[in-house]
C-alpha positions in Angstrom: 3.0 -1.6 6.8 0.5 -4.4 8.3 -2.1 -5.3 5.0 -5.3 -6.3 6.0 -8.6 -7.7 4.0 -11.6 -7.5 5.8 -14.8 -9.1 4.2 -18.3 -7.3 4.6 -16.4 -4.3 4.3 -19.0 -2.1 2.6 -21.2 -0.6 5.8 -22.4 -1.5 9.4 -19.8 -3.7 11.3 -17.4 -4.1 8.5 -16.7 -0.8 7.2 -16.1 0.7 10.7 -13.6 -1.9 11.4 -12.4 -1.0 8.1 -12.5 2.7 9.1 -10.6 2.0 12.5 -8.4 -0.3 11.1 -7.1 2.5 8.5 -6.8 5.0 12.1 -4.5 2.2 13.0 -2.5 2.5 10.1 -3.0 -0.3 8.6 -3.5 -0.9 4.7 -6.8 -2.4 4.5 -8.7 -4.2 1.2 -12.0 -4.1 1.8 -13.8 -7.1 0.7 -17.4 -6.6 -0.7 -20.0 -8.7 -3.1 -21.0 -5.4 -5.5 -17.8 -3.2 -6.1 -21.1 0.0 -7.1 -20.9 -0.2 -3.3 -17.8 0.6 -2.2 -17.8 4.6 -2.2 -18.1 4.5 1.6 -14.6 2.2 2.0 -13.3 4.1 -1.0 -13.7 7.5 0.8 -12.1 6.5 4.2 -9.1 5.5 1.8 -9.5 1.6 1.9 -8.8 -0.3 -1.4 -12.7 -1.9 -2.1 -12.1 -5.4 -3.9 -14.7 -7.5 -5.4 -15.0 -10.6 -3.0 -18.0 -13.0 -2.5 -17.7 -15.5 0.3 -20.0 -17.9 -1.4 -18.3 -17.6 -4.8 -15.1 -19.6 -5.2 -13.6 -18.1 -8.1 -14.6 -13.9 -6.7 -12.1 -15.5 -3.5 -9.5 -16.7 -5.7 -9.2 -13.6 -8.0 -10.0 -11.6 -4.8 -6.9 -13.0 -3.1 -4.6 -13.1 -6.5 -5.0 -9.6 -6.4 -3.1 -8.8 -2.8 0.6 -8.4 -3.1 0.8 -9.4 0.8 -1.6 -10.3 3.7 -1.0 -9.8 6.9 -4.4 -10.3 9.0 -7.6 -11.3 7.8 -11.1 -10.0 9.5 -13.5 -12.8 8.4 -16.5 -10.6 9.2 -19.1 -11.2 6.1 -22.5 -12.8 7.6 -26.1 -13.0 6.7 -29.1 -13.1 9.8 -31.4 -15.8 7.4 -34.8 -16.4 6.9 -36.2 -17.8 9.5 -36.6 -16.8 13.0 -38.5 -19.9 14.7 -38.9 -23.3 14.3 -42.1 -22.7 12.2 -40.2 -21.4 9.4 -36.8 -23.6 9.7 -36.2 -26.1 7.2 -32.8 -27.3 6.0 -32.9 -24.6 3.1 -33.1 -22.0 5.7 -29.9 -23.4 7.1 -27.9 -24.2 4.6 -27.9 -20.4 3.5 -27.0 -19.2 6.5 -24.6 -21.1 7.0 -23.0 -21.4 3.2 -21.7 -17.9 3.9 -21.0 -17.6 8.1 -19.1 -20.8 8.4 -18.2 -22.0 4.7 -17.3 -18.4 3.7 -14.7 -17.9 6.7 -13.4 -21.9 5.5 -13.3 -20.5 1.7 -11.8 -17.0 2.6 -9.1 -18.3 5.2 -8.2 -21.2 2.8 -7.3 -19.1 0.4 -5.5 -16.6 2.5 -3.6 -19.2 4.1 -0.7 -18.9 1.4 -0.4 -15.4 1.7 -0.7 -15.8 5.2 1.9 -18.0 5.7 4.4 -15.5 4.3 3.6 -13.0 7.3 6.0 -12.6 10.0 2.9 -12.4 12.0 0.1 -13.6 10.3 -3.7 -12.6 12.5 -7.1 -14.1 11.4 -10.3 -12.5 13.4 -13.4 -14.5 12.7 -16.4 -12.4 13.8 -19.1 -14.6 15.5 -21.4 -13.6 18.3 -22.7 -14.3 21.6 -25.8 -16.1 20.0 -23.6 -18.5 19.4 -22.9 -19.3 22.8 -24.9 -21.5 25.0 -24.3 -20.2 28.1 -25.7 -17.1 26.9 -29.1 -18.6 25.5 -29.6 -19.9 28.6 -29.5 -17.0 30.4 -32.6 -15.2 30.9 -30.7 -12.0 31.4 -28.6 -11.7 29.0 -29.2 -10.0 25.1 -29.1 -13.2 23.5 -31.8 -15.1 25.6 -34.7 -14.1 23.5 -33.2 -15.1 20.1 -35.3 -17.8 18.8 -33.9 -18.2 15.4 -31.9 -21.9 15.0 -29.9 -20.9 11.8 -27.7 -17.7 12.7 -27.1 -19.1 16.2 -25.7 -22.2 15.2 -23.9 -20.9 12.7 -22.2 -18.5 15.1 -21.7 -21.8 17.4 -19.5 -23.4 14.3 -17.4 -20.2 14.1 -16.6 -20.3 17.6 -15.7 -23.8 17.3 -14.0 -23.8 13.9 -12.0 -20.8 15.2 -10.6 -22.7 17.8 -9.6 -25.9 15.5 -7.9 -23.8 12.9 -5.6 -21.8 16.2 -4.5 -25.3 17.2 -3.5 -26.3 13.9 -2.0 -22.9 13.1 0.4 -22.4 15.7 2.3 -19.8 13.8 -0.3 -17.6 13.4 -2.7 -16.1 16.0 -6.4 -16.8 15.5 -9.5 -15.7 17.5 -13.0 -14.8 17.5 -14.7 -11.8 18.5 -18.3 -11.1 19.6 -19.8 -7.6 18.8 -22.5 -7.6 21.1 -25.7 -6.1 20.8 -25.2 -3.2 18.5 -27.3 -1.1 16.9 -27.6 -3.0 13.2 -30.0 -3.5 10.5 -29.7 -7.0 11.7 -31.9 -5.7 14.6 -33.5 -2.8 13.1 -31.0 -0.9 14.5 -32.4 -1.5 17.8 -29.1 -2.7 19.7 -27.7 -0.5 23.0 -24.4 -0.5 21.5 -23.1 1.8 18.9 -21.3 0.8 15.6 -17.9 1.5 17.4 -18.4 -0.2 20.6 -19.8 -3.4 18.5 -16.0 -3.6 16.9 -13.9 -3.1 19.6 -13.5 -6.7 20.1 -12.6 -7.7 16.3 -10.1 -4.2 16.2 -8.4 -5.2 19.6 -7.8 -8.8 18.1 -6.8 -7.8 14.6 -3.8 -5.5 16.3 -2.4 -7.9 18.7 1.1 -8.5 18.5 3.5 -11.9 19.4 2.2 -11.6 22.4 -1.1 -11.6 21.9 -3.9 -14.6 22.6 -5.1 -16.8 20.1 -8.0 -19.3 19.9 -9.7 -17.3 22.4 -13.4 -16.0 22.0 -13.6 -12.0 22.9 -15.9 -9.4 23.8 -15.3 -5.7 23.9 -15.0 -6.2 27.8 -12.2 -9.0 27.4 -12.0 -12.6 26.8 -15.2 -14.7 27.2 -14.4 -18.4 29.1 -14.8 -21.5 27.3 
């Protein structure tokens, strides 16, 4: 039986993964800040465990809990505050990134051990294409018209920080998925892809097998070029 832990397991893009995940047959701990919200992992038959990305000691008793770990879905994130440069100050950044980028560090960190113990031992950080250059450059792509600094960059780090930990984890296979443009209260549910479609990529990656990529950056239509 694979165990999994998937953070910001309690709705939107976590708890289908969770919910998919469990189809897959895997045992899945489902990672959440406020356990009163974890009826909707509960129900699909996931084990809902207290875990704050931004809170040390919730990771370590989080972890201490798991009798095994097989893969980890780093998928907790927060959009921020600010949206331009007229509301950006280093506040607005540092939030934004103390739980997309130092979460994952946190979480992984501690999962490492368990991890280690794996056969074969998957991480899936979930970033997005905001966080890729080519992309905000491109007037007709999705991710052109975000104008917010904070949740882009921080998306930028995971990609990056994804591909340092795959090159110093060579026993392990470690990627990073983008969920595209799907229908979120990040965007007001205004995205033109549904909850399933926007967690294609970070399922497909989270059941890969020896043979499988890793420090590669995937969308639900295949692996996105460096």
């Amino acid at each position: 039986m694979t165990t999994t832990l998937v953070t910001g397991a309690n709705k939107s893009l976590g708890l289908e993964t969770t919910r998919r995940l469990l189809e897959a047959g895997h045992t899945v701990y489902a990672g959440m800040r406020n356990l009163d919200n974890g009826e909707a992992a509960r129900e699909l038959g996931a084990v809902p465990v207290q875990l704050d990305v931004t809170d040390q000691a919730s990771i370590t008793r989080a972890l201490a809990s798991l009798p095994e770990l097989d893969v980890l879905v780093n998928n907790a994130g927060v959009l921020g505050t600010s949206f331009s440069t007229d509301d950006l100050d280093a506040d607005a950044m540092q939030q934004v990134f103390d739980t997309n980028v130092l979460g994952i560090v946190r979480v992984t960190q501690a999962a490492l051990p368990l991890l280690r113990r794996s056969p074969s031992a998957v991480i899936v950080n979930v970033a997005s294409g905001v966080g890729w250059p080519r992309y905000l450059l491109d007037p007709k792509a999705d991710e052109f018209h975000v104008t917010g600094v904070p949740y882009a960059s921080s998306k930028a780090a995971v990609i990056a920080l994804t591909v340092q930990y795959a090159k110093s984890l060579p026993g392990m296979w470690v990627n990073v998925s983008d969920p595209g443009y799907t229908a979120t209260e990040f965007n007001g549910f205004s995205g033109h892809q549904s909850i399933t479609e926007g967690t294609d990529a970070t399922v497909a990656l989270a059941l890969i097998g020896p043979d499988g990529p890793t420090g590669e950056f995937h969308s639900r239509h295949g692996r996105i070029d460096y």
